[in-house]
N, C-alpha and C positions, 0 to 999 in steps of 0.2 A: 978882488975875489971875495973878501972876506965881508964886504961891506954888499956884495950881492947877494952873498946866502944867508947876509941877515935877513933881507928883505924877502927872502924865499919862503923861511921857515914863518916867519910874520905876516904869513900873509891873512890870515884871518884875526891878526891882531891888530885891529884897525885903529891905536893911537896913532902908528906911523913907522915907517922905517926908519930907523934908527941908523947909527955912525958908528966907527970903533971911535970916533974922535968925540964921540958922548956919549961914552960910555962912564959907570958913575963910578965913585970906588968902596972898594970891597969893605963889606960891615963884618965888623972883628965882634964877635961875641967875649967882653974882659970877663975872667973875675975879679970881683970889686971887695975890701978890706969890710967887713961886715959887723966887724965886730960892736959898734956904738950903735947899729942896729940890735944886734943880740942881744945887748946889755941895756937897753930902753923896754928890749921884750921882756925883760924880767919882771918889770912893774904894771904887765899885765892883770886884772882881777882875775881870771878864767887861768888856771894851772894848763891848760891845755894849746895856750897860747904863749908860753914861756918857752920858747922854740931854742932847740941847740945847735939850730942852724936853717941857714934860708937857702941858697947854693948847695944845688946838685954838688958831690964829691965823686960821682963819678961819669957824667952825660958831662960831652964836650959839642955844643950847640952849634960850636964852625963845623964839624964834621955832621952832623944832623942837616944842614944848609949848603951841606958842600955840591949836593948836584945840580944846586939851584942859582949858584953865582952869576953861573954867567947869563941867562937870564933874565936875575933880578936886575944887574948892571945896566940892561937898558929898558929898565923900570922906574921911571921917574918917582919926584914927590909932585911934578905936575899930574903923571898921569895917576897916579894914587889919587890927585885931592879932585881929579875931575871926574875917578871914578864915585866918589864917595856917594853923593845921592842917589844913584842909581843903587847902591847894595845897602849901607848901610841898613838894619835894621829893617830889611824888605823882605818880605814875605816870599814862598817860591811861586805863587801865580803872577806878582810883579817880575822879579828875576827873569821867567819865563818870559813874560810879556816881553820884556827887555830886551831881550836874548831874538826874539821872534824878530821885533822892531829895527832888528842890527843895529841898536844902542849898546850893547853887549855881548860880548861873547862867552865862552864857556871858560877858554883860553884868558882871557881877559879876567873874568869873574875865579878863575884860579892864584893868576900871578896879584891880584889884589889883595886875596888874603894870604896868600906867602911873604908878599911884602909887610903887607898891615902885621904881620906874628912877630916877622924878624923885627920888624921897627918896634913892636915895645919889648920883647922877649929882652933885646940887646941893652936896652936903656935898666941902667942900675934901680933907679927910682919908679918905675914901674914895669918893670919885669912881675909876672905873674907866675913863673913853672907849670903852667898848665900844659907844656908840649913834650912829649917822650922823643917822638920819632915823626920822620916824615915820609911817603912815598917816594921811592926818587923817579918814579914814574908817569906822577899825577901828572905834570904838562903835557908829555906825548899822550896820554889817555883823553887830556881834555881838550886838545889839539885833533884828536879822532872824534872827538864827538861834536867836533865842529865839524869835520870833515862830510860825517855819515849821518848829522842831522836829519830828525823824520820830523811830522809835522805831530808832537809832543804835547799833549793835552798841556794846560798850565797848572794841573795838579800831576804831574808827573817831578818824580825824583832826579830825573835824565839829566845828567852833563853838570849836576849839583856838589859840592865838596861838602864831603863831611867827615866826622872827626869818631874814634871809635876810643872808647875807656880800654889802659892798657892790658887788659885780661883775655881780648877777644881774639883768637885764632886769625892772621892775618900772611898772605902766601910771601908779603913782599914788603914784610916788618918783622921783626922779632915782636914776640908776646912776653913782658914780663912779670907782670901783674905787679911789677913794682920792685920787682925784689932781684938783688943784684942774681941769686942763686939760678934765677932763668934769664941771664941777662942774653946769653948764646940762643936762648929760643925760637932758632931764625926759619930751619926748614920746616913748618906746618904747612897745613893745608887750611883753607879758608874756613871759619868758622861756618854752620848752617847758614845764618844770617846774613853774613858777609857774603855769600853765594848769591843772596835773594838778591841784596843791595846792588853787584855787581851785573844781575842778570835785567835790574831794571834803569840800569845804567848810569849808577851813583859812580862818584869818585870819589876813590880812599884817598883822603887829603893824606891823614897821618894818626898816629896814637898820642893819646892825653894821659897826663898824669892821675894815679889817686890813691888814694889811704891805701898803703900796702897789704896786699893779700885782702883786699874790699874791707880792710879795715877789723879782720878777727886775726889782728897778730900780735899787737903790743896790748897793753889796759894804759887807759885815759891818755896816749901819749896825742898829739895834733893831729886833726881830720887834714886828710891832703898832704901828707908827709906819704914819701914812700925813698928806698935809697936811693934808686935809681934817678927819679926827679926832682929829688931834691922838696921845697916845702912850697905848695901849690899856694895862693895867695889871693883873697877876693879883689874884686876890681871896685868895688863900692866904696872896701878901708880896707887898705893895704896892713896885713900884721894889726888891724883892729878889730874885723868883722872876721868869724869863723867862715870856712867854705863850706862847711857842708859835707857830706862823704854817703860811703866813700868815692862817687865819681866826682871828685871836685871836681877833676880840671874837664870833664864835662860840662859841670853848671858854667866852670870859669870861664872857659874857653866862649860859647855859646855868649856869654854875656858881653864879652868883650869884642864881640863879633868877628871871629877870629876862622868862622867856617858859618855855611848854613844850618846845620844841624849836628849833633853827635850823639852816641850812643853810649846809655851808661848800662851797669848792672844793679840788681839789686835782691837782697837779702830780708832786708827788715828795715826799711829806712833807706837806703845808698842811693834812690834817684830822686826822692822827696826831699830829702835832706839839702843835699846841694844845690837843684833847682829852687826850694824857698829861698835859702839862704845867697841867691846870685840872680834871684828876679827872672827866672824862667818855667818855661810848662815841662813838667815832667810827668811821665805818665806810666806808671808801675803796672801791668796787665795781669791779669790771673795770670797763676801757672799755665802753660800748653798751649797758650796763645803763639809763643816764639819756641823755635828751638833753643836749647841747652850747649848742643852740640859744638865742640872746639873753645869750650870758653872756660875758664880756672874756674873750678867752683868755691862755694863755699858746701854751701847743701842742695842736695839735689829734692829734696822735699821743697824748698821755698826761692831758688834761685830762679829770676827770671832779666832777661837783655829789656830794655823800654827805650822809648824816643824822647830827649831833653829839645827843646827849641824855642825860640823866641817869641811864637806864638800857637794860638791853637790848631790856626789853618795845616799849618805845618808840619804840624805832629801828628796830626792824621794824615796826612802824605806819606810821612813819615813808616805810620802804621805799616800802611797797605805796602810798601817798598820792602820791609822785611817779613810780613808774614807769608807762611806756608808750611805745609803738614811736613814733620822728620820723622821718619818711620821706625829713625835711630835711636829717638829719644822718644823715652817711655810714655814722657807726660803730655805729649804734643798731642794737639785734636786737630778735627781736620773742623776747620773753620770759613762758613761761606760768610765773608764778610768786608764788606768795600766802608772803610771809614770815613770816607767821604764822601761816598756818592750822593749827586745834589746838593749838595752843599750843606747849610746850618744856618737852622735861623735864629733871629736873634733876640725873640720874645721869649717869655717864660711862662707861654701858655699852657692850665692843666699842671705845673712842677709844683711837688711836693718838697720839702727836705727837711731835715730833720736838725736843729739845733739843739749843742750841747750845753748846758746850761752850767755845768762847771768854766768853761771858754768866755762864757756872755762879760765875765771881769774883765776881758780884753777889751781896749775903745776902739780900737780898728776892726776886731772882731765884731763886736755889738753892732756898730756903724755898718759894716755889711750887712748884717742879718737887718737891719731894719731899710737899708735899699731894695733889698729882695722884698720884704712885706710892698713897698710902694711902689714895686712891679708887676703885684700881684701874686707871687708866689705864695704858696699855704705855706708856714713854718710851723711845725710839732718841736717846742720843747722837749729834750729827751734827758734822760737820767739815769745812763745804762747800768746794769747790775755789777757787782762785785765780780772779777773775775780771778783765778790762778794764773797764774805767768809761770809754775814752777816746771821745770825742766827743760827752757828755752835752750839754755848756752851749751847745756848738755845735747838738745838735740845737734844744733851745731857743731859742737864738738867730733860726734861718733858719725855724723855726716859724712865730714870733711876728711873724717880720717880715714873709709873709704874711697873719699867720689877723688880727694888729690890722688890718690895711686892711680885710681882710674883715668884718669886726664892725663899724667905722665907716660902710662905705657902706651893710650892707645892715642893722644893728640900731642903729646910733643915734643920736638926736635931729639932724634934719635941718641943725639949726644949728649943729652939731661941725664947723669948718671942717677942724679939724687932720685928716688920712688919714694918716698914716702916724709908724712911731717917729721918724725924723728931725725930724719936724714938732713932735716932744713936746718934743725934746731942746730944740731952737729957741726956742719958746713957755717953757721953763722955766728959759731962761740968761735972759731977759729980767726976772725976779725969784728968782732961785737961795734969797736967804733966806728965802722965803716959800715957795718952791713944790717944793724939791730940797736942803734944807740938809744934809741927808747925801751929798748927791754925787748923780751919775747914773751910774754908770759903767758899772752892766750893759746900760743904754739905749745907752751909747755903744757897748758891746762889738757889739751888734743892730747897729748902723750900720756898723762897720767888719768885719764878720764876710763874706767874701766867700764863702762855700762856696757851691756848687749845689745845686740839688735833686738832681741824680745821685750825685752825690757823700754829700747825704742819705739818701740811699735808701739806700745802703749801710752809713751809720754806724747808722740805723735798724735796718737788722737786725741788724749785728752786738750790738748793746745788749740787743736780744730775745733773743739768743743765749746772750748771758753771761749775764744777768738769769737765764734759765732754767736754765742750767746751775749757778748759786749755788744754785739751789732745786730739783738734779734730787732728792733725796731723797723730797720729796712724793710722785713717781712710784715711785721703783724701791723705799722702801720701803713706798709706799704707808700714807702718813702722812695722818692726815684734816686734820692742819695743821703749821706750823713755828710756834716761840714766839719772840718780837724781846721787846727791849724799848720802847718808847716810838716813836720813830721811826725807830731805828739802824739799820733796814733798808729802809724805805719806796722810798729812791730807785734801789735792786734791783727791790723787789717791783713799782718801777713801770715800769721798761723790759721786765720780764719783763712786764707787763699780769695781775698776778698781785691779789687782793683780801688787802685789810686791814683786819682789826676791832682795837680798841682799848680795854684794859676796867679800868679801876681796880685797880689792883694793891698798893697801901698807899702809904706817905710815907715820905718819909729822916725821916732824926734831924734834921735841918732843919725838915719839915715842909712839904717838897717834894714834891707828888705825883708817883707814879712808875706807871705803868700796863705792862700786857701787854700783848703784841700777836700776833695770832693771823695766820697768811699763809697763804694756802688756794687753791690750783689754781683758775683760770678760771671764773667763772660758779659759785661755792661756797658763795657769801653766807648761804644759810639753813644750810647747816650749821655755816659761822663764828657764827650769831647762835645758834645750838644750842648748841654749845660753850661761846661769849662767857656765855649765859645761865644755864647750870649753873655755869661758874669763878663768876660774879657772885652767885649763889645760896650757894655756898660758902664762899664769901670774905667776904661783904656790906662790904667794904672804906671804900667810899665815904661821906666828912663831910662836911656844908658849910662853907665857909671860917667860921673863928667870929668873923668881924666883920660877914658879912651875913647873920647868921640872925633 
């Protein structure tokens, strides 16, 4: 009986019906004695990399996998390594393609990366922490979407896995943002986003690690630390290459191809960041392009959700899959805008851009700019002015110390006693080793930070001002973008409220990904993934780390 209703439930999972008598066995997640790693980390050059620990102290990964055993048990490493061509590193109009051609299923293309997660997650030497949590739903979800398959453009997000940074309102995950203090964050409701994604038929794989509290809770401790996850880790050099933040296990995950897509947040840097720094596209949107709604904030002046993925094609899929007007959120616009309609070509006829001539000292940098001249591109040397940065951490600060009560009382889990940062701070001196071992000091900064709102209002605009004024070249020479590198600009382009695309741009001599970064006037996005997508088409830069291929 039991060896029939394997074959019942499998029936759209065409490796085959399987046995109880091959059935595999069960993958034990250890913890492993770390400490000759810890103490190697010490001799670190970067202080930020002298880690006080790699293992989560409190995520136990067999219970994370536990709905998934049986399952994965008759889930080959044949049928892993026969699916491997067909997904690896494929774009969602192949997937699609795939999936149409019944060379794939949806079913199929899920238990592949469940398997692929578990198999390096569990291995000591390349575990990366890039995973919080998992649906324990996604099979039956992506088992209906084989079922009630329609005939699916193949720029559609439909019957797709992907992966959500742990901050995002989730009905059938807890939301921690990292931090043991919401680790109970279970009864929400879907974030705006998560609503879009759902209604265009994505599936919530699971939540990924990242810098705790998006990374304004400790000063200078490791990007991709958070307690809950434990220390997220690049796939490039493990405990040598920073990740990035604060969505690491965003960039990580995505890089390790570990889902199709996933979704980071970001502040001032948090999706440029770990996308340059793990070799993928990330794409930071003006404010009001995406809802806010159900997601931890940091600031509600500069917080925005964007698309991390492998390539460009994708993240404008991506786009279109989450946006739509929230009536809820203040900053949202109603936006008629299909990111991918017709596709993108791959010349760079009529492009303007604007190079920084502080950057041109970079040889990877330079070398770019000089492939675009011999594609014809116009390049403007630019030398932007002098700007103020002062009252950034401060807007921050009096932000957060709002918009967190706000997000407590009206987004989540009723049984969140804590309302306010004070209350974090409080709750997390009562076990510091366990719950804060890098310190809290930017929390504490939120508590004693006494500015007004008026007072805000003002630093506010002046930041918009300078912001804008770093980037008046956009305008006056009418530049279709400015070129950064990596994230050296992000926290300009974000008081300015200015978009950021982010595209693979080669490796140091290290072996250090090193990415471009595109900066584009208000509301620009399809033209930045215009651009993103011709450099990406000319370059084809991007490898996967070669320990998780």
């Amino acid at each position: 009986m039991k060896k029939f209703l394997l074959c019942i439930v499998s029936i759209s999972f065409v490796i085959g019906c399987q046995t109880k008598k091959e059935k595999g066995p069960l993958v034990i997640f250890k913890k492993y004695d770390e400490t000759a790693a810890l103490e190697k980390q010490q001799s670190h050059e970067s202080n930020r990399m002298q880690f006080k620990l790699f293992q989560s102290k409190y995520l136990d990964m067999n219970t994370v996998f536990e709905s998934f055993n049986e399952d994965l048990a008759y889930f080959s490493e044949e049928n892993y390594t026969a699916l491997k061509p067909l997904i690896l590193e494929q774009d969602i109009p192949t997937l699609q393609k795939n999936i149409k051609e019944g060379k794939l299923s949806y079913e199929k293309l899920t238990l592949f990366y469940l398997y692929r997660i578990r198999k390096f997650e569990s291995d000591s030497t390349k575990s990366l922490n890039s995973i919080i949590s998992l649906n324990p739903d996604v099979l039956k979800q992506a088992r209906a979407r084989d079922q009630h398959r329609k005939e699916n453009s193949e720029h559609s997000i439909f019957g797709m896995p992907v992966l959500l940074k742990d901050n995002i309102n989730t009905k059938d995950m807890p939301t921690t943002a990292g931090a043991i203090v919401l680790a109970d964050n279970k009864n929400t409701k879907d974030a705006f986003i998560v609503e879009k994604l759902r209604e265009n038929g994505a599936l919530i794989l699971g939540k990924v690690n990242l810098s705790e509290w998006a990374y304004f809770f400790c000063s200078g401790c490791p990007l991709g630390y958070s307690a809950i996850g434990g220390q997220t880790l690049n796939p490039y050099g493990r405990g040598i290459f920073e990740t990035g933040g604060s969505s690491a296990g965003s960039g990580v995950a995505i890089a390790a191809n570990f889902a199709v897509a996933a979704v980071g947040t970001e502040t001032a840097g948090s999706i440029t960041s770990p996308s340059s720094l793990n070799s993928v596209v990330g794409l930071k949107p003006t404010i009001g392009v995406f809802s806010r709604k159900g997601i931890v904030p940091i600031s509600s002046t500069l917080d925005t959700p964007g698309p991390m993925t492998r390539n460009v094609i994708d993240n404008a899929i991506f786009m279109n899959a989450m946006s739509g007007y929230d009536r809820k959120d203040r900053a949202s616009k109603k936006i008629e805008e299909d990111y991918y309609q017709n596709g993108f070509k791959q010349k760079f006829e009529d492009r303007k851009l604007g190079v920084l001539k502080t950057l041109m000292a970079d040889s990877i940098y330079a070398a770019t700019v000089e492939r675009f001249r011999k594609v014809g591109v116009e390049i403007v040397e630019i030398t932007p002015p002098e700007i103020s940065f002062e009252g950034f951490t401060t807007l921050l600060n009096i932000d957060m110390k709002h918009d967190l009560p706000r997000y407590l009382s009206k987004f989540a889990d009723k049984k969140i006693k804590i309302k306010s940062v004070k209350e974090v701070t409080a709750f997390n001196l009562q076990d510091s080793v366990l719950r804060a071992p890098y310190g809290q000091q930017l929390f504490d900064g939120i508590v004693n930070d006494k500015t007004t709102l008026r007072e805000l209002k003002v630093i506010k605009n002046n930041l918009e001002k300078e912001g804008r004024k770093f980037f008046e070249a956009l305008k006056d020479e009418k530049l279709d973008a400015i070129l950064s590198i990596n994230n050296y600009h992000s926290g300009i382009a974000a008081v300015a409220k200015y978009p950021t695309l982010t595209v693979p741009m080669g490796y140091k001599n290290s072996g250090e990904p090193i990415s471009l970064t595109f900066i584009g006037v208000p509301f620009s996005e399809r033209k930045l993934l215009e651009i993103g997508y011709a450099f990406e088409q000319l370059t084809k830069v991007r490898k996967m780390p070669k320990n998780y291929q």
